[in-house]
N, C-alpha and C positions, 0 to 999 in steps of 0.2 A: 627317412626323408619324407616333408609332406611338401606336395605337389598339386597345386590349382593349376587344371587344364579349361580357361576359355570359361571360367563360373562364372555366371550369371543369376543374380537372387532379382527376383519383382514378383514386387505386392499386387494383391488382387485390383488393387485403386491403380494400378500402371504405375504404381513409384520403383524405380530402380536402385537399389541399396549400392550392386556389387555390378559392374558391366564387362563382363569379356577379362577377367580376371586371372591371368594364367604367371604363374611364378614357381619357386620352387626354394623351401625352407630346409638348410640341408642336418643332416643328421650330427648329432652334438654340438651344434652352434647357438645363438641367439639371432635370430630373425627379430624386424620391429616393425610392425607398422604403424605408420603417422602421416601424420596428413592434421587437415581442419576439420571440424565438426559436420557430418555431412559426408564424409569421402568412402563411406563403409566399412574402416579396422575392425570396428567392435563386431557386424555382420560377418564379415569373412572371416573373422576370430570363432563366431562361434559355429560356423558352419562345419570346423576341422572337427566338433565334436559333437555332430548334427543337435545340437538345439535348436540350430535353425537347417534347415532341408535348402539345396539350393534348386533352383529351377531350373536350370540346364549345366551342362559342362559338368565337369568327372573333379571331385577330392580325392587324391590316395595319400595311404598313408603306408610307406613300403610297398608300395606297388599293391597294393590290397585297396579299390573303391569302400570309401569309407560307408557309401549306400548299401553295401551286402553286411555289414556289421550290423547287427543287434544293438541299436543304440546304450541301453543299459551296461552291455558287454565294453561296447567304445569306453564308455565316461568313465568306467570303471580303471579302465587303461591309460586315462590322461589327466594328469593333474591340472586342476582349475583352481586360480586366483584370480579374486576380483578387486573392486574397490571395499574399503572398509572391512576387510575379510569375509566376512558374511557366516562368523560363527553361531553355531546353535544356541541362543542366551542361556536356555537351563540345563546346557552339559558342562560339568568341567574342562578345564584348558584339557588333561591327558585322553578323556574322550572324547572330544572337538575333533584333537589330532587322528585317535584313533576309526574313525567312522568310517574309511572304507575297508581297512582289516576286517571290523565286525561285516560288512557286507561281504566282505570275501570269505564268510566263516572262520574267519584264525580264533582262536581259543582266546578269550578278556586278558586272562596272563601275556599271552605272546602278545597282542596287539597292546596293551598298556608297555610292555617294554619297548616294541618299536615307537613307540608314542614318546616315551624319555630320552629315548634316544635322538629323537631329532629335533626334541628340544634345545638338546646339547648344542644338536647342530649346528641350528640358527642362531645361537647365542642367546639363547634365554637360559634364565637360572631354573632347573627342576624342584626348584621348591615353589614354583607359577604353579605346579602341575596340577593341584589343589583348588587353585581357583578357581571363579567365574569370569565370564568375557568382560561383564562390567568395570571389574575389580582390574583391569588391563589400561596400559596407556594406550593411544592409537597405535604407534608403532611397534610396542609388545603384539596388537593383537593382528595385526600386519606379518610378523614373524611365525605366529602361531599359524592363519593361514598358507602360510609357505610349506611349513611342517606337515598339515593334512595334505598339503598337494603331493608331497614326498613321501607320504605312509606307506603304499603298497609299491614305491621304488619305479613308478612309472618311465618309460623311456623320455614321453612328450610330455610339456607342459605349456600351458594357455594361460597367460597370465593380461588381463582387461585393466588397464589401466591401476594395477594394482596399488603402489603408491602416492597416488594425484592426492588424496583425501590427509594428509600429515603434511607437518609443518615443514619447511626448508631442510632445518639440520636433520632433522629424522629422516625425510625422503633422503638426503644423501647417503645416508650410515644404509638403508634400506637398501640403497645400487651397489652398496662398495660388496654391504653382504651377499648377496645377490652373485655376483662377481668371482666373489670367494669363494661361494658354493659351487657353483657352476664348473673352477678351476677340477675340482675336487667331481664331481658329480656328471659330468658332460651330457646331460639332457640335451634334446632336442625343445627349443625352447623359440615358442611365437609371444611377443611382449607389442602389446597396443598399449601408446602412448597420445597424445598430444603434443609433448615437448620434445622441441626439436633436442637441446641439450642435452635431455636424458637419453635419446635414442642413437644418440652418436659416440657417446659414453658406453652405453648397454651392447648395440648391437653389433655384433660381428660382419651383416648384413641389414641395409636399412633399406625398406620400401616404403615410395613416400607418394600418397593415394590423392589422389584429386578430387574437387566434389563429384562426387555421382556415379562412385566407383571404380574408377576406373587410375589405372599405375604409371605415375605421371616417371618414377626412374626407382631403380632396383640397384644398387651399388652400396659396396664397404664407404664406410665414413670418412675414412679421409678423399677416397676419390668421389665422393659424393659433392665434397664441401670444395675441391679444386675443382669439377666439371660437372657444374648442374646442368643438366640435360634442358632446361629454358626456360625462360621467365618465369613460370609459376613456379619451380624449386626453387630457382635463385632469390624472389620475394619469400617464400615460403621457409628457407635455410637463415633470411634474414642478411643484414647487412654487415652484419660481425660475423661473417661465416669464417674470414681470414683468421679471426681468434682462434676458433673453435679450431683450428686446424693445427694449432699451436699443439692442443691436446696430444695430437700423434707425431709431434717430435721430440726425442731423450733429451733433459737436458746435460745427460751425462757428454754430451757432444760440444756443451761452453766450454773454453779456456778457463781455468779460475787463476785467481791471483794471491797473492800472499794476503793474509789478513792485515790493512792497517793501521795506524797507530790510535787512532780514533774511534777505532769499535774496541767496546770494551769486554774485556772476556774474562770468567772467573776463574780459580784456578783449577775446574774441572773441564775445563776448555769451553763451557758455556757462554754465549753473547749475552750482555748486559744490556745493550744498546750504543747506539753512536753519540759520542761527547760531542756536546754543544757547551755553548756559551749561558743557558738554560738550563743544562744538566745532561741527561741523558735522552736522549731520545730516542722513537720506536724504530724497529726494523723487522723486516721480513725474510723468512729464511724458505729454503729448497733442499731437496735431495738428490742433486744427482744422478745417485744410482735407479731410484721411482719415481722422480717426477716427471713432469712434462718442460718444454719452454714455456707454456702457458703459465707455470705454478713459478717459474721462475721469474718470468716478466713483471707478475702479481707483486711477488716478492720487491723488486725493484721499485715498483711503485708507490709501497709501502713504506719504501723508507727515505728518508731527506733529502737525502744526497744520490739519489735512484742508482745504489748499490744493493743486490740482494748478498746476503749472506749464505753461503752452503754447508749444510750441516748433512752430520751420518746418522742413524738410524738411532744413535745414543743424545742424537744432540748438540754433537761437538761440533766446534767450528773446525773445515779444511778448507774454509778459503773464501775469497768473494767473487761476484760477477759484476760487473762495471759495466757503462752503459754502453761501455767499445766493443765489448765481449758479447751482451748480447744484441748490439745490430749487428755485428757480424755474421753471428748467425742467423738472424733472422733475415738475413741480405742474402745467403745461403738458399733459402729454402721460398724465396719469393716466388713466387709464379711467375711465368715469361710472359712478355708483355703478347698480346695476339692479336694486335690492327697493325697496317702494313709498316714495313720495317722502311727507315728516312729514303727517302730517295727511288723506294718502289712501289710497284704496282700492285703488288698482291698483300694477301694476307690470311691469318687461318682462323677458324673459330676453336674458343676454349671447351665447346658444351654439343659438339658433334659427334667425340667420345660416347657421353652419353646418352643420343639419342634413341640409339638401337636396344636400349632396354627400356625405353617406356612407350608405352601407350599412345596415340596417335591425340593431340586436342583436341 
């Protein structure tokens, strides 16, 4: 577990990075911090692995002040990702990967094989292992990064806005991987961000920082996204926050319905699309069993007649979701209304929940 008790970073010019910073990133999870430019993640990111010293208040990492560490010894212990990976240009990808083995004395053999090895990992092909960083697309060398972070099997890892610099599709393949390692690997893991989307996707735990350091609310994403702690999350979470919330409902929880007669399907049970008077036209399909209602709703939108189609993990169709089926559920999972109910005096607030975990404005 790493734990900010009450950290405070300021610069000799009186700028304040970090103010009264006290939280707690718990052991095998994904921590995020995010916020606006300005609010101190990337500062408090790196203070967990003193690049930066803070000015007052305690870092521990397991109960250990991260100030009686030997810095060297620290960094050595905690995988660091950054933006655009920040590989060596004249080493190749297998000893990119391997560079804290060789610090750790492991023998070039042992450390080149944990090096292939977690090339596997991340999903690159060990026939990269040859290259140079150049010879890399963005997102290969995105993955390579990940891999050196992972060489000597560190518990923590500090990952600085690692994916921001690649284009959409990549940065997503980038979270899912991420995800999937993680399933597999349970690091202790701090992820600064900027996007709200990514960090409600990624994080287990989201903190979400205000300008001038200080912790405007500390909560899981979906009770993030139904109880912003006040104005500045709720601008800040954005006004499609109801979407994004979509994210943490199954939609294995739709009714589906019989496929039909209009959607046309091959004899592998595959959708061809929905018969018009034009031909065919597109549709959008979901999984049930992995999606979200989000991916579902998508789906619906997607297609003419805002019917999604549901398919299983081969493709097949089992069925559709009609637009009865998903207001239902989405009527379901509304939020309760929270200004006085007809006819009365009172009334309660949605974001009072949250206030006792952030920061005073």
């Amino acid at each position: 577990m790493i734990t900010f008790e009450d950290v405070t970073k300021r610069y000799r010019d009186g700028t304040v990075a970090v103010d009264g910073l006290s939280l707690e990133a718990s052991t095998g999870a994904i921590t995020v911090f995010v916020g606006p430019s300005g609010c101190g993640k990337t500062t408090s990111l790196r203070m967990i692995n003193r690049m930066i010293d803070a000015t007052s208040g305690r870092i521990t990492l397991d109960g250990q002040d991260v100030r009686e560490i030997d810095p060297p010894t620290l960094r050595r212990g905690i995988g660091y990702v950054i933006q655009q990976a920040g590989l060596f240009p004249h080493r190749k990808i297998v000893d990119n990967v391997a560079t804290v083995p060789y610090l750790l004395g492991w023998s070039k053999k042992k450390a080149r094989s944990r090096a292939m090895e977690l090339l596997e990992l991340v999903g690159l092909d060990p026939a990269l292992a040859g290259r140079f960083p150049f010879q890399l697309s963005g997102g290969q060398q995105q993955r390579v990064g990940v891999a050196r972070a992972l060489a000597a099997d560190p518990p923590v890892l500090l990952m600085d806005e690692p994916f921001s610099a690649v284009d959409p599709i990549v940065r997503a393949s980038l979270q899912d991987e991420l995800l999937r390692l993680q399933l597999e690997l349970r690091k202790t893991i701090v992820f600064v961000t900027h996007d709200i989307d990514e960090a409600v996707k990624l994080g287990d735990t989201v903190a979400v920082m205000r300008v001038g350091g200080r912790l405007a609310q500390m909560a899981g994403p979906a009770t993030l996204l139904t109880e912003p702690a006040d104005d500045f999350v709720r601008e800040f979470l954005g006004r499609d926050r109801g979407i994004r919330r979509l994210s943490f409902i199954s939609a294995k929880e739709m009714r589906l319905s019989p496929s039909p007669s209009d959607l046309v399907i091959d004899e592998d049970g595959r959708a061809l699309g929905w018969r018009t008077a034009d031909g065919l036209a597109a549709y959008g399909t979901f999984n049930p069993e992995t999606d979200s209602l989000r991916v579902a709703l998508d789906a619906a939108l997607l297609s003419p007649n805002g019917t999604a189609v549901a398919v299983d993990e081969e493709g097949r169709v089992r069925g559709v979701a009609g637009r009865d089926s998903i207001d239902k559920l989405l009527g379901e999972y509304a939020p309760p209304a929270t200004g006085p109910a007809p006819g009365g005096s009172g009334g309660g607030s949605s974001s009072g929940a949250g206030d006792s975990e952030g920061a005073p404005a």
